[in-house]
N, CA and C atoms of all chains as a GROMACS GRO file, in nm:
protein
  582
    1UNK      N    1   1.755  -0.018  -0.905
    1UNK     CA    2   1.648   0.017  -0.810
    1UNK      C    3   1.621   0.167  -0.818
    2UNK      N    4   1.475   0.236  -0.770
    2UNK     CA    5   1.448   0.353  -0.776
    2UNK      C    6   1.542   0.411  -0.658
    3UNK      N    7   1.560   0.534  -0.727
    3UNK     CA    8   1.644   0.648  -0.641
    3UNK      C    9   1.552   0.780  -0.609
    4UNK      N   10   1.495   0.813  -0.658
    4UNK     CA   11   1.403   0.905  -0.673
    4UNK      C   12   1.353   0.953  -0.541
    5UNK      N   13   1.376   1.049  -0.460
    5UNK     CA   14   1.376   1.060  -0.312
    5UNK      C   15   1.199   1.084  -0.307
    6UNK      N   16   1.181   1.155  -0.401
    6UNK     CA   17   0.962   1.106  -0.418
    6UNK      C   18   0.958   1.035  -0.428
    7UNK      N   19   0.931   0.940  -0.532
    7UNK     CA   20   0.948   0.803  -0.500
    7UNK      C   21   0.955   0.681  -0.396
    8UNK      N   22   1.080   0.743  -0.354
    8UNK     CA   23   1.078   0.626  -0.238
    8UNK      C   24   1.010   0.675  -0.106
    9UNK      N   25   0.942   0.798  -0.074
    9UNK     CA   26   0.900   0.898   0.006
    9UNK      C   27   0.719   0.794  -0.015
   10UNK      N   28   0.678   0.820  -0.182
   10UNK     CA   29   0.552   0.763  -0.178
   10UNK      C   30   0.542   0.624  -0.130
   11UNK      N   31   0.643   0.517  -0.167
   11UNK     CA   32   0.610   0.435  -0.180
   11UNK      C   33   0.648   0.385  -0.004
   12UNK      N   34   0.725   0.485   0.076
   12UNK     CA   35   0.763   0.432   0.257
   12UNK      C   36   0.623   0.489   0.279
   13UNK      N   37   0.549   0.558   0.230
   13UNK     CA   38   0.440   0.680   0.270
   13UNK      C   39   0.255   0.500   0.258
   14UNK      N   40   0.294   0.475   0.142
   14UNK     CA   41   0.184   0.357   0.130
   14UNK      C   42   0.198   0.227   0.179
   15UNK      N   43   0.344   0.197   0.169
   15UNK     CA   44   0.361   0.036   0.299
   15UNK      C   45   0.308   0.083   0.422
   16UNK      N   46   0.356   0.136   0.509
   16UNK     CA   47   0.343   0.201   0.622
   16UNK      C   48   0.175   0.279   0.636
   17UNK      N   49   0.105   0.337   0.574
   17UNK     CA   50  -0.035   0.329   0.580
   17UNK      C   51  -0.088   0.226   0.573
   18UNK      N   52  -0.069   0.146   0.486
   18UNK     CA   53  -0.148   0.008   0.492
   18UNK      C   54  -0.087  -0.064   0.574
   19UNK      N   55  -0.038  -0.076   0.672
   19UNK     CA   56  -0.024  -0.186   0.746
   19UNK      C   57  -0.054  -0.105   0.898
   20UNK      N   58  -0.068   0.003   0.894
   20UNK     CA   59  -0.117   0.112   1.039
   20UNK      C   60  -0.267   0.098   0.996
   21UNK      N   61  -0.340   0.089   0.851
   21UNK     CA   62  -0.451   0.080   0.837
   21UNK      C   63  -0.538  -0.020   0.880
   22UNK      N   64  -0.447  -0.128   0.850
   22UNK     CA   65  -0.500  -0.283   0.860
   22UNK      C   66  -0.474  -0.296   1.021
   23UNK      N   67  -0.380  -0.262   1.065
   23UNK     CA   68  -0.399  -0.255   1.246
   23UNK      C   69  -0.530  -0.167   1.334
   24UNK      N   70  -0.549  -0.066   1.237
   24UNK     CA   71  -0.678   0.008   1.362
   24UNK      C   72  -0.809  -0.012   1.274
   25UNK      N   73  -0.768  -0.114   1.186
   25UNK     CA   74  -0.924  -0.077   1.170
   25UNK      C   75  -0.958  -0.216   1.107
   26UNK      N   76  -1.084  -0.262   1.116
   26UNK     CA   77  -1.121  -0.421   1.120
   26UNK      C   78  -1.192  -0.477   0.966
   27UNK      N   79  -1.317  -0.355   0.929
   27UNK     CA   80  -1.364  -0.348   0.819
   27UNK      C   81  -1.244  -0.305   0.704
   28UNK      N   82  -1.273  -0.391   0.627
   28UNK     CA   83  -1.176  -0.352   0.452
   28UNK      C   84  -1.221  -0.228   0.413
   29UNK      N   85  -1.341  -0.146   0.412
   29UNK     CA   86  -1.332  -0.042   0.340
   29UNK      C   87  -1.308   0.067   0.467
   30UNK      N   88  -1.346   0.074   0.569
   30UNK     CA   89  -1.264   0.140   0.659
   30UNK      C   90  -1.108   0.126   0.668
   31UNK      N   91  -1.067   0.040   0.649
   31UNK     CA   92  -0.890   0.033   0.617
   31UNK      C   93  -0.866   0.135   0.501
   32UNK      N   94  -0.918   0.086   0.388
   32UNK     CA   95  -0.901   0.168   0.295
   32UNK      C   96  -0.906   0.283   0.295
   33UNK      N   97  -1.043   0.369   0.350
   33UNK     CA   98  -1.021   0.490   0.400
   33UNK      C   99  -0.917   0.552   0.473
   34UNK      N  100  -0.895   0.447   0.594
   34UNK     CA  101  -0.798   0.496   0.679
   34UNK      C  102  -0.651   0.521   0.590
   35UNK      N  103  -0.646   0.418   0.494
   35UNK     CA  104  -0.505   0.404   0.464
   35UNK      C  105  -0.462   0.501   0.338
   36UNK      N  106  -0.633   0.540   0.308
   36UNK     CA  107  -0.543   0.656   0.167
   36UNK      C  108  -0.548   0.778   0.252
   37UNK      N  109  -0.639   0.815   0.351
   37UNK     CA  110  -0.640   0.951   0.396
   37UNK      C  111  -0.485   0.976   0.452
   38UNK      N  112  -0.394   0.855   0.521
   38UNK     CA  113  -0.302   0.830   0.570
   38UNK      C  114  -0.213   0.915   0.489
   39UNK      N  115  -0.218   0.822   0.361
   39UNK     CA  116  -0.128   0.851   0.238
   39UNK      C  117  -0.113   0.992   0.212
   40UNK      N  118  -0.208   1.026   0.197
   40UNK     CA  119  -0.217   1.137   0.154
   40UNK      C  120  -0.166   1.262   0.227
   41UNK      N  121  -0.178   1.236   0.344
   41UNK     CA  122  -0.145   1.306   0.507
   41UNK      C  123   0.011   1.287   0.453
   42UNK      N  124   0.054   1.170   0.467
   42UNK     CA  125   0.238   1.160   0.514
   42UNK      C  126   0.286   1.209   0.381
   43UNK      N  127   0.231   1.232   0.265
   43UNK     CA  128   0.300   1.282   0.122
   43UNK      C  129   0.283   1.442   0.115
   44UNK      N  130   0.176   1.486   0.181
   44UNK     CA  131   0.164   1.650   0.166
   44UNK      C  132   0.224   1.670   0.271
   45UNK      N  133   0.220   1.608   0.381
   45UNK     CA  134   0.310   1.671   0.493
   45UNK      C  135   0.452   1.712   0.432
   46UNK      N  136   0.472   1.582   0.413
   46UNK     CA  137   0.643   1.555   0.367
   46UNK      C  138   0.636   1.672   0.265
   47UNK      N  139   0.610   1.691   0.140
   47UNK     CA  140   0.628   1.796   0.037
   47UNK      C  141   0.624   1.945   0.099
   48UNK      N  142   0.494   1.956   0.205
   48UNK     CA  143   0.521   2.098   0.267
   48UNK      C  144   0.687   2.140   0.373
   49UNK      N  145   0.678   2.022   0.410
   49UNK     CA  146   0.788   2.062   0.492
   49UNK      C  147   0.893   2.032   0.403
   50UNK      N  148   0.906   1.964   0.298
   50UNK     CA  149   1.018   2.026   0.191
   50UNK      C  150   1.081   2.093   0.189
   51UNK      N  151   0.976   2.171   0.132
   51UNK     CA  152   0.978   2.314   0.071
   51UNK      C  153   0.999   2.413   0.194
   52UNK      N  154   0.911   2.409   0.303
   52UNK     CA  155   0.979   2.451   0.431
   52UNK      C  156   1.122   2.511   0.428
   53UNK      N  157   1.182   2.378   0.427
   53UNK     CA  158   1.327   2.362   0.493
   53UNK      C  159   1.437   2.388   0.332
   54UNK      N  160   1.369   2.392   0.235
   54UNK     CA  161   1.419   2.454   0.076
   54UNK      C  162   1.511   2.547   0.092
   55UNK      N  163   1.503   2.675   0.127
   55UNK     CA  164   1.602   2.766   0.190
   55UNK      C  165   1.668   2.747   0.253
   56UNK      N  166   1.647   2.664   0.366
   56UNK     CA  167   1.780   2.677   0.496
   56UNK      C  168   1.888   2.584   0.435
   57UNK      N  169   2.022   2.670   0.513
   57UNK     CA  170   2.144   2.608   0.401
   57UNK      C  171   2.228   2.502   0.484
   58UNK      N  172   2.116   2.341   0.481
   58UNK     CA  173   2.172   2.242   0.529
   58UNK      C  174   2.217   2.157   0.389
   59UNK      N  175  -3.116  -2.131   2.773
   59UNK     CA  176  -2.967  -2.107   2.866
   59UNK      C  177  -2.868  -2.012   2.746
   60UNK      N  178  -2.852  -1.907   2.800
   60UNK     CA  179  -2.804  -1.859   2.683
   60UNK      C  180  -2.650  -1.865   2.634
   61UNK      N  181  -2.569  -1.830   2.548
   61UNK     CA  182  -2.453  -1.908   2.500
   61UNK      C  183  -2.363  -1.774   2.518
   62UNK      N  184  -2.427  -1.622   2.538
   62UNK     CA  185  -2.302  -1.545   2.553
   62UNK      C  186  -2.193  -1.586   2.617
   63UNK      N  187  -2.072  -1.541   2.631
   63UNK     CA  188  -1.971  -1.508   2.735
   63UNK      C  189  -1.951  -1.396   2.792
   64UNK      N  190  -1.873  -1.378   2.872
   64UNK     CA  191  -1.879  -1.227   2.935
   64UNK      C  192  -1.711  -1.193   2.906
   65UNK      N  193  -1.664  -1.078   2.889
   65UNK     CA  194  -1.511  -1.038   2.901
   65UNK      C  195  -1.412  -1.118   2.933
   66UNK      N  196  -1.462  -1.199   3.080
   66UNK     CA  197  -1.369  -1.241   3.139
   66UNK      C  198  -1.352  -1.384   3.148
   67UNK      N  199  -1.447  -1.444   3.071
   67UNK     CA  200  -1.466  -1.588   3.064
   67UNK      C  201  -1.377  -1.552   2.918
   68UNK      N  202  -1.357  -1.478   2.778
   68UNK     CA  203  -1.323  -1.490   2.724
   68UNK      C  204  -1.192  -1.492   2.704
   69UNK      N  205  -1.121  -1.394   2.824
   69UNK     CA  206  -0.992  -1.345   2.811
   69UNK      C  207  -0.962  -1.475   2.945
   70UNK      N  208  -1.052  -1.549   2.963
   70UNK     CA  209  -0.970  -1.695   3.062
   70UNK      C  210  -0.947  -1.753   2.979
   71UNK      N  211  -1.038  -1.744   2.878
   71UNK     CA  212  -1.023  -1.889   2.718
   71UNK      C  213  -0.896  -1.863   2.638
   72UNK      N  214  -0.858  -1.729   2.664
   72UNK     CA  215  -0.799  -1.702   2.552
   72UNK      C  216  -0.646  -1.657   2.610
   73UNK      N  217  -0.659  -1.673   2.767
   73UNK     CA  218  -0.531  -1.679   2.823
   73UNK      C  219  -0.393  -1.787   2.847
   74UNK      N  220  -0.468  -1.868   2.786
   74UNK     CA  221  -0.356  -2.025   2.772
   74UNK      C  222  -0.210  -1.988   2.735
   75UNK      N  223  -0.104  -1.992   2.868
   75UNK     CA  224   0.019  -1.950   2.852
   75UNK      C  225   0.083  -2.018   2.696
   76UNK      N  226   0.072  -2.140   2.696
   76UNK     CA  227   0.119  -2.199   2.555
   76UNK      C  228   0.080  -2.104   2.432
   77UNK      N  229  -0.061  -2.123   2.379
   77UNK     CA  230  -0.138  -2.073   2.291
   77UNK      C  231  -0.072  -1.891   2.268
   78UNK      N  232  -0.048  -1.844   2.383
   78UNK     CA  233   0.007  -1.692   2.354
   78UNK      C  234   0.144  -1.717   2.378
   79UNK      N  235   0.208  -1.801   2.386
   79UNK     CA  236   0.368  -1.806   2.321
   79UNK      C  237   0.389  -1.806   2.170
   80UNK      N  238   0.313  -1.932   2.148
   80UNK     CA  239   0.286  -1.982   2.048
   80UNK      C  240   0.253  -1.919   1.920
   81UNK      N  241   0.144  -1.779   1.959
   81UNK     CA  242   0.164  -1.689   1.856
   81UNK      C  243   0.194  -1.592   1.842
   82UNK      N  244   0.245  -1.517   1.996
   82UNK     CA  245   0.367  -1.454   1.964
   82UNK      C  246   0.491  -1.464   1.849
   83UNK      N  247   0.505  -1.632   1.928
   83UNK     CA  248   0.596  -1.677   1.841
   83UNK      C  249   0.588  -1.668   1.678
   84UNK      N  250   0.466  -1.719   1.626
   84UNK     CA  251   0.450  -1.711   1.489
   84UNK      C  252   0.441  -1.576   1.432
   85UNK      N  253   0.382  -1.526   1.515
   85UNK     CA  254   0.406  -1.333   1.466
   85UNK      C  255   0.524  -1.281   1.438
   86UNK      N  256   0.602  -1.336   1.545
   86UNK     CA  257   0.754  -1.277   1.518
   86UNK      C  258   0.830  -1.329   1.407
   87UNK      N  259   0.791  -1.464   1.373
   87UNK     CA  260   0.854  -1.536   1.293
   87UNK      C  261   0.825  -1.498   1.166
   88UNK      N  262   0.698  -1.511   1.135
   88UNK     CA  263   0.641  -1.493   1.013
   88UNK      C  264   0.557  -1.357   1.028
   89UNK      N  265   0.556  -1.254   1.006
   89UNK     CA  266   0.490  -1.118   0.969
   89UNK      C  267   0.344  -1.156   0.932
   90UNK      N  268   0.246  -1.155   1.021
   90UNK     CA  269   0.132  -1.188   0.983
   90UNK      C  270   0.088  -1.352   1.042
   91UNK      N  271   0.187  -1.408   1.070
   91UNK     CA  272   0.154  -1.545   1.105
   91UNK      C  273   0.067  -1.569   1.212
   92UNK      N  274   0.047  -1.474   1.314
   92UNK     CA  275  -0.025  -1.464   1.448
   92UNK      C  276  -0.183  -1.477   1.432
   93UNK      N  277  -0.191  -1.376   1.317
   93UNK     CA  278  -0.310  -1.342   1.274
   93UNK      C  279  -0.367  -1.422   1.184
   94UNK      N  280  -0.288  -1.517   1.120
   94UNK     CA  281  -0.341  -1.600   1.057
   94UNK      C  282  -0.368  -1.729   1.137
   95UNK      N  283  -0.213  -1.765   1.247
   95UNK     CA  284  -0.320  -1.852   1.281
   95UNK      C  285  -0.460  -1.815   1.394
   96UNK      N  286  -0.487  -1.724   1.409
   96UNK     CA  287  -0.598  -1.704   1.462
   96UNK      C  288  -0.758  -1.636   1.369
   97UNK      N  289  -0.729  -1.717   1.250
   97UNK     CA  290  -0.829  -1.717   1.115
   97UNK      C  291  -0.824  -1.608   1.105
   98UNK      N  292  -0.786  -1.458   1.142
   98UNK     CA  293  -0.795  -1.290   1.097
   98UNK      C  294  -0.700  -1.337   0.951
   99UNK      N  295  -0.807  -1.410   0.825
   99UNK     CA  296  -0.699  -1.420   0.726
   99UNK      C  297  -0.668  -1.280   0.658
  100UNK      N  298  -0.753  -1.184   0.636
  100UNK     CA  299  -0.695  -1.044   0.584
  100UNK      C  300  -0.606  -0.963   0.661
  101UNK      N  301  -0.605  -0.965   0.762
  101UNK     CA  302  -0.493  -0.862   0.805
  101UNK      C  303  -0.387  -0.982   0.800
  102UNK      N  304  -0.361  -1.112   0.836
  102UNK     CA  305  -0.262  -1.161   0.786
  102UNK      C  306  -0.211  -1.163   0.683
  103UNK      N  307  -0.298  -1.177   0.576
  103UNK     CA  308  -0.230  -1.186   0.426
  103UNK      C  309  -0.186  -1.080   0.437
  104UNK      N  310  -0.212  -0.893   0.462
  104UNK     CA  311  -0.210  -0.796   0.455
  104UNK      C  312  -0.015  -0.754   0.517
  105UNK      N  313  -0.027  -0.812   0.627
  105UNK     CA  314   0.072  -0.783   0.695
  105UNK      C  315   0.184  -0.901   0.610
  106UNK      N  316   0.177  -1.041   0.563
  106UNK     CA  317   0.252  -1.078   0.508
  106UNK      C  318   0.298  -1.095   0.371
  107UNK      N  319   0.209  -0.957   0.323
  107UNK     CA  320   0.271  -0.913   0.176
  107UNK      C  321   0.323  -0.805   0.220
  108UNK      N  322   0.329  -0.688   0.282
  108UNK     CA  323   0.366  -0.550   0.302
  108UNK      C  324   0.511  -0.586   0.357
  109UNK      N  325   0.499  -0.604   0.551
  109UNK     CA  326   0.615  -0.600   0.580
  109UNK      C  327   0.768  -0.672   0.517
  110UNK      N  328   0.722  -0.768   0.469
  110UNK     CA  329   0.848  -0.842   0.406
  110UNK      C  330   0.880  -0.755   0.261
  111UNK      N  331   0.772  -0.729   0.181
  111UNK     CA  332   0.828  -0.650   0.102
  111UNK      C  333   0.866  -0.509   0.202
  112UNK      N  334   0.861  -0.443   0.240
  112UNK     CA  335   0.918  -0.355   0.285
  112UNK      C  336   1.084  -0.403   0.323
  113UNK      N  337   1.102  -0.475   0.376
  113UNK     CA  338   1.209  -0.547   0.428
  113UNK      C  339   1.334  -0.547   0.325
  114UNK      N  340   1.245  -0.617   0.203
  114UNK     CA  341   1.321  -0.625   0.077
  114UNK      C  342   1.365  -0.466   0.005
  115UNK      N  343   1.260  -0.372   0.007
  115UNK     CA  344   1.295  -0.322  -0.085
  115UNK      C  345   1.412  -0.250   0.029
  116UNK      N  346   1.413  -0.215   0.151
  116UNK     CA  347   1.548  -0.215   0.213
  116UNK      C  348   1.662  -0.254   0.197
  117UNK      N  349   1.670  -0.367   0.146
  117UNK     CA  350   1.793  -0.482   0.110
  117UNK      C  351   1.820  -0.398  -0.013
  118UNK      N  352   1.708  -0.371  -0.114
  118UNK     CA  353   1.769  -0.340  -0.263
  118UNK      C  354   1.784  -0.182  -0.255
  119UNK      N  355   1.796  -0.100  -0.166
  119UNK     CA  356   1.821   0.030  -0.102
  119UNK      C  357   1.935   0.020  -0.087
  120UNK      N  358   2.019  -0.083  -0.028
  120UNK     CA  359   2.160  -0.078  -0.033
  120UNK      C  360   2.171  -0.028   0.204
  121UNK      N  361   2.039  -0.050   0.224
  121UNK     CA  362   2.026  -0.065   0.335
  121UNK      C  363   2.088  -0.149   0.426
  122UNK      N  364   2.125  -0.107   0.555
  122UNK     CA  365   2.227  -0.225   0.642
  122UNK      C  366   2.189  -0.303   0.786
  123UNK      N  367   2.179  -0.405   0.792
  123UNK     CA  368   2.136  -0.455   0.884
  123UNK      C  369   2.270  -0.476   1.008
  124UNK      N  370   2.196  -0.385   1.121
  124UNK     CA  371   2.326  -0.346   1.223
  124UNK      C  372   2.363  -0.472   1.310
  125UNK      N  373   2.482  -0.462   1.373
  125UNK     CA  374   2.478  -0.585   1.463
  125UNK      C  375   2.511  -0.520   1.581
  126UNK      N  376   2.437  -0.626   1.709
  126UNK     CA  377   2.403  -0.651   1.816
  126UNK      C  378   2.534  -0.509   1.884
  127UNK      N  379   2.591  -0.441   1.908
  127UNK     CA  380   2.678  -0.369   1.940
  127UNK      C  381   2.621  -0.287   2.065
  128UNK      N  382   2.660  -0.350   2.202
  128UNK     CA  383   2.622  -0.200   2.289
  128UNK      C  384   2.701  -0.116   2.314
  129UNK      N  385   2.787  -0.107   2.287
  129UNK     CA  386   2.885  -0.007   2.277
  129UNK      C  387   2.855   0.129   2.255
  130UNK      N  388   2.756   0.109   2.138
  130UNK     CA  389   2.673   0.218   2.092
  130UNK      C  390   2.526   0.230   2.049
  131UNK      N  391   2.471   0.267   2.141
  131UNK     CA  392   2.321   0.293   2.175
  131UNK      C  393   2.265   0.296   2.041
  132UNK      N  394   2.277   0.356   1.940
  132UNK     CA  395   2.153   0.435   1.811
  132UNK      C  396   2.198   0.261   1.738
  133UNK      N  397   2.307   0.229   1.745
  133UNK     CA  398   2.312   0.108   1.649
  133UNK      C  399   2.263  -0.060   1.684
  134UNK      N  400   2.264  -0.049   1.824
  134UNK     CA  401   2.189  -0.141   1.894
  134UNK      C  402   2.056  -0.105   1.891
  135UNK      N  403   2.024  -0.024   1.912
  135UNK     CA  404   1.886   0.010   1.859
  135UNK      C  405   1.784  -0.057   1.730
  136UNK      N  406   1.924   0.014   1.649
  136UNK     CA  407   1.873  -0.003   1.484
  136UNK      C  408   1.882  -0.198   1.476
  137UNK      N  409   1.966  -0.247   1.526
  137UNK     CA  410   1.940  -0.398   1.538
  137UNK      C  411   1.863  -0.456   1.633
  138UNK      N  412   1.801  -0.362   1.718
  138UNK     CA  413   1.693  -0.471   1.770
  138UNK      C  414   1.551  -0.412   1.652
  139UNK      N  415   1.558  -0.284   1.610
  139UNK     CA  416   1.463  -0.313   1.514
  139UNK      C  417   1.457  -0.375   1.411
  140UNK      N  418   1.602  -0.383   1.323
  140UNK     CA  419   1.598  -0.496   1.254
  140UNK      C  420   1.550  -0.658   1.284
  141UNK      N  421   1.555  -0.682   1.404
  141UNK     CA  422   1.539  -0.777   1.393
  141UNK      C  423   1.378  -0.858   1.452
  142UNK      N  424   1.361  -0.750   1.464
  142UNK     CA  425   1.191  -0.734   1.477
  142UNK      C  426   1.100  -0.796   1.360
  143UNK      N  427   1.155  -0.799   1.272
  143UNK     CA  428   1.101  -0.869   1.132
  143UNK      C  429   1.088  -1.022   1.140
  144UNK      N  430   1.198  -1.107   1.205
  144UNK     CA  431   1.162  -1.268   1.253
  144UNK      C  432   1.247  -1.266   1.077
  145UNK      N  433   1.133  -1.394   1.061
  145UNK     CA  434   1.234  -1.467   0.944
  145UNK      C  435   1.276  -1.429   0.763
  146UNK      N  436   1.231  -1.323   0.753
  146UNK     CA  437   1.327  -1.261   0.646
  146UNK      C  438   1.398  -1.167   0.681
  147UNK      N  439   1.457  -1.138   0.830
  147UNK     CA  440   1.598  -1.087   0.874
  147UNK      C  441   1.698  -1.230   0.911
  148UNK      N  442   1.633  -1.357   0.932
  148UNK     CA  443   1.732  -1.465   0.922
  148UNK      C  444   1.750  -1.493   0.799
  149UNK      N  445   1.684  -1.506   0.710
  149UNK     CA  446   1.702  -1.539   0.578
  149UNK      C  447   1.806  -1.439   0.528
  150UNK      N  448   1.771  -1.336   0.562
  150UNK     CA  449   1.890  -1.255   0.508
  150UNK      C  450   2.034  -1.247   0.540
  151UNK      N  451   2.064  -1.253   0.666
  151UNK     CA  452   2.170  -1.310   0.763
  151UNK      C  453   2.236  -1.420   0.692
  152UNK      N  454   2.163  -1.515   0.628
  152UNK     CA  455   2.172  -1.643   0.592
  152UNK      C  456   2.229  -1.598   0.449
  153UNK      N  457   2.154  -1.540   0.362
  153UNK     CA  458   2.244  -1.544   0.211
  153UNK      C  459   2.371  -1.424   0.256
  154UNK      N  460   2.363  -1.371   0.370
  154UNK     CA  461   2.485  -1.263   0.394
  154UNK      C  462   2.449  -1.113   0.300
  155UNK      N  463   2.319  -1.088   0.324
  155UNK     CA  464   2.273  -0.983   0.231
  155UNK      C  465   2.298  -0.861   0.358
  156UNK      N  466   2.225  -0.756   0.328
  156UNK     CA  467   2.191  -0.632   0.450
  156UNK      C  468   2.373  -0.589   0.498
  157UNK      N  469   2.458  -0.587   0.417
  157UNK     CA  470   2.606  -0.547   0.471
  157UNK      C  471   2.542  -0.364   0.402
  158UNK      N  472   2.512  -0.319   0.367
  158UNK     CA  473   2.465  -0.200   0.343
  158UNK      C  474   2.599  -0.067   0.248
  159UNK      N  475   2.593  -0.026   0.186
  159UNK     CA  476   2.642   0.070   0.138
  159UNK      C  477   2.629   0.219   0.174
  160UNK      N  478   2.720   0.234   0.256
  160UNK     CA  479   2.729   0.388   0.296
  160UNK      C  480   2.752   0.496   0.208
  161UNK      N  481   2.810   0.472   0.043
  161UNK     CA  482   2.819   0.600  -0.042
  161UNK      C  483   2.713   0.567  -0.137
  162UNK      N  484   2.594   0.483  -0.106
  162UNK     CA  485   2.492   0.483  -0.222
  162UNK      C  486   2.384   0.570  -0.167
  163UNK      N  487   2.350   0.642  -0.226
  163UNK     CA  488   2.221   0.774  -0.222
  163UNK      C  489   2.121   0.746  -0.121
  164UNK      N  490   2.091   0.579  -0.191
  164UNK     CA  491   1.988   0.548  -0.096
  164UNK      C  492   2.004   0.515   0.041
  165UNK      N  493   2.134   0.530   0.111
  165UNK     CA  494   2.175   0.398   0.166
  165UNK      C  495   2.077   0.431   0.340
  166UNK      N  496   2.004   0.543   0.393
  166UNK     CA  497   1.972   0.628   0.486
  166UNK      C  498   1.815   0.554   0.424
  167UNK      N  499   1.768   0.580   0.345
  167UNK     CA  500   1.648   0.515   0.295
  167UNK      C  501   1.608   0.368   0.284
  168UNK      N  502   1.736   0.274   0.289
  168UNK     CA  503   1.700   0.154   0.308
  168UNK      C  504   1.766   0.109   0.410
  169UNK      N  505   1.797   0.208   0.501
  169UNK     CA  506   1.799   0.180   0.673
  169UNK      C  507   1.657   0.171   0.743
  170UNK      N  508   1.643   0.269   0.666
  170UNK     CA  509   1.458   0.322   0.706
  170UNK      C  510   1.351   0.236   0.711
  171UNK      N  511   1.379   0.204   0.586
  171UNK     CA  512   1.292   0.040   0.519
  171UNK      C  513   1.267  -0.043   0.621
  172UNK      N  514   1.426  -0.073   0.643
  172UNK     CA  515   1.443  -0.191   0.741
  172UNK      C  516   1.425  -0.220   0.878
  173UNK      N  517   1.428  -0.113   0.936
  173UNK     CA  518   1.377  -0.051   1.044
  173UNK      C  519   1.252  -0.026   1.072
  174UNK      N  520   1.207   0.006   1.001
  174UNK     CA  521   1.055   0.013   0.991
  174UNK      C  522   1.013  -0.082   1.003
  175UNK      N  523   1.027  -0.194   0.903
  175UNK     CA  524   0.949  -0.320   0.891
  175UNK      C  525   0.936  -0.381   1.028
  176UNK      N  526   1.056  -0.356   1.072
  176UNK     CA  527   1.091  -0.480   1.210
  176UNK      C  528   1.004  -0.409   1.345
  177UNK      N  529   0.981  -0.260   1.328
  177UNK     CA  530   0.913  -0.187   1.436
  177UNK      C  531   0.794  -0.195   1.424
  178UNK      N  532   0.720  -0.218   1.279
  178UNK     CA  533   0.580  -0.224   1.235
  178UNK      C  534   0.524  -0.355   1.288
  179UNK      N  535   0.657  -0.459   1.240
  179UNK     CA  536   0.591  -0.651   1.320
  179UNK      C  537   0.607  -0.652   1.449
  180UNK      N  538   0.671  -0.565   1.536
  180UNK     CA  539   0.660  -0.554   1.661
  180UNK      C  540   0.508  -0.508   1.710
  181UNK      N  541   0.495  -0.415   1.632
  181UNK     CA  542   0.307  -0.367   1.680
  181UNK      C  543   0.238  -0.506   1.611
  182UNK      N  544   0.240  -0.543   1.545
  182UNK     CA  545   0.127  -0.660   1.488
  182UNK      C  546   0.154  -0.757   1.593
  183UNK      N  547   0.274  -0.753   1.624
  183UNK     CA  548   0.270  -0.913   1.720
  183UNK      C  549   0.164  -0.886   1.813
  184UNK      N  550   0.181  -0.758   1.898
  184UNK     CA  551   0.136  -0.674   1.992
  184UNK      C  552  -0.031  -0.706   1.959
  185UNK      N  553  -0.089  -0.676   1.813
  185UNK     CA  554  -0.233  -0.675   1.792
  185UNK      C  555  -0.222  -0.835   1.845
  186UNK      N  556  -0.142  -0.919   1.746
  186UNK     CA  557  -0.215  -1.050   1.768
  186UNK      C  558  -0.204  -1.134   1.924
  187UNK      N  559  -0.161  -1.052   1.975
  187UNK     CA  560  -0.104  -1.095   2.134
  187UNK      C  561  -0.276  -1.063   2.211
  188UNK      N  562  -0.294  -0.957   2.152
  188UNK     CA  563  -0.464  -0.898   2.165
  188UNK      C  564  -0.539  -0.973   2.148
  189UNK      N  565  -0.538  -1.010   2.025
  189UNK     CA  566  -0.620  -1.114   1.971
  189UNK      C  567  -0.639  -1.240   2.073
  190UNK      N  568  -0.562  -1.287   2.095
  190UNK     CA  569  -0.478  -1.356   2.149
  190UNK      C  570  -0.584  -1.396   2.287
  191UNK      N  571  -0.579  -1.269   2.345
  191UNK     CA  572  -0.607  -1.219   2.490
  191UNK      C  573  -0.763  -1.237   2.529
  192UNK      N  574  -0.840  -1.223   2.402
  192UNK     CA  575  -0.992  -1.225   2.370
  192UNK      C  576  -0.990  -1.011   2.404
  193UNK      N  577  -0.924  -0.943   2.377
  193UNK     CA  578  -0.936  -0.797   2.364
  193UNK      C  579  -0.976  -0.709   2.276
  194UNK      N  580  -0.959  -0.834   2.140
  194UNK     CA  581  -1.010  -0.757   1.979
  194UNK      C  582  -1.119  -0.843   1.952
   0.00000   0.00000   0.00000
C-alpha cells in the first residue's frame, strides 16, 4: 500500500471533497466545481502549513 | 384546481415515523442507501463508492478499529465514529480485520480514513433524513 504522506494527504484531500461536494450541492457540475475548488483548498492549505511548521523542532 | 403543495403538506407526507426509520436505517447500513432509496440515484451511487472505499483504504493503512471502551473518552469516541459507517464496519468485525498496527508509518493515517468515513455517513444519513422530511 502507498506510504507517501502526499499521497495519502491527496487522495484523504479528494474522498472527502467529493462526498462534502455531493452533500451541498444538487447539480453534477456544481459538485464538481465545488469538489475540485475543495481539493485544491485542503492540498495548498496542507503544503503551506507544511512548510510552516518545517522548522519547528517537533 | 391546482396540484402544488405547500411546505407543510409536504413535510406531513414525508413525515411517516416508519418511512424515516426506515431510511435512516438504510443510510446507516449501507453508505448511500437512504438516498437511493429515495431515487437521489447520484449522490447515492456517489456516497456508495467513496465512503466504503475510504473505509477500505483505512483497513489497508494498517488502521484500527477501536472498541466500545468508556474508560477512555478519545477512544470511545474514535469507535462511535467508526462505527458510523453501518455495514462495512460489520463486515469487517466479521473477517476480524481493523486490529490496526501501531509501528506501521501509516498507522495515524488509516485511523483517519476510518474515522472519517463513519463521521462523513453520519452527515449523509443526516441529508437523507432531510430528504426524508420533504426539506431538500
Amino acid at each position: 500500500m502507498f506510504t507517501g504522506h502526499f499521497l495519502i494527504l491527496v487522495v484523504y484531500a479528494l474522498l472527502v471533497s467529493t462526498a462534502f461536494a455531493t452533500l451541498l450541492r444538487d447539480d453534477p457540475r456544481q459538485q464538481a466545481r465545488l469538489g475540485a475548488m475543495m481539493l485544491g483548498a485542503f492540498v495548498l492549505f496542507a503544503y503551506v502549513v507544511a512548510w510552516l511548521m518545517f522548522p519547528l523542532p517537533i | 384546481m391546482s396540484t402544488k403543495t405547500t411546505t407543510v403538506e409536504r413535510d406531513k407526507a414525508g413525515a411517516e415515523p416508519g418511512m424515516l426509520a426506515l431510511v435512516c436505517l438504510a443510510a446507516w447500513l449501507v453508505p448511500g442507501g437512504g438516498h437511493l432509496l429515495q431515487r437521489r440515484m447520484q449522490k447515492g451511487i456517489v456516497f456508495l463508492i467513496v465512503l466504503p472505499l475510504m473505509f477500505v483504504i483505512g483497513l489497508l493503512l494498517n488502521g484500527r478499529l477501536f472498541p466500545l471502551e468508556v474508560s477512555d473518552p478519545l477512544v470511545f469516541l474514535g469507535a462511535i465514529a467508526n462505527r458510523g459507517v453501518g455495514a462495512p464496519y460489520v463486515i469487517a468485525r466479521m473477517l476480524d480485520l481493523g486490529a490496526g498496527l501501531v509501528t506501521a508509518v501509516t498507522y495515524e493515517y488509516g485511523n483517519t480514513f476510518l474515522m472519517t468515513a463513519g463521521l462523513l455517513n453520519f452527515l449523509v444519513i443526516l441529508d437523507a433524513f432531510d430528504i426524508a422530511m420533504g426539506r431538500k
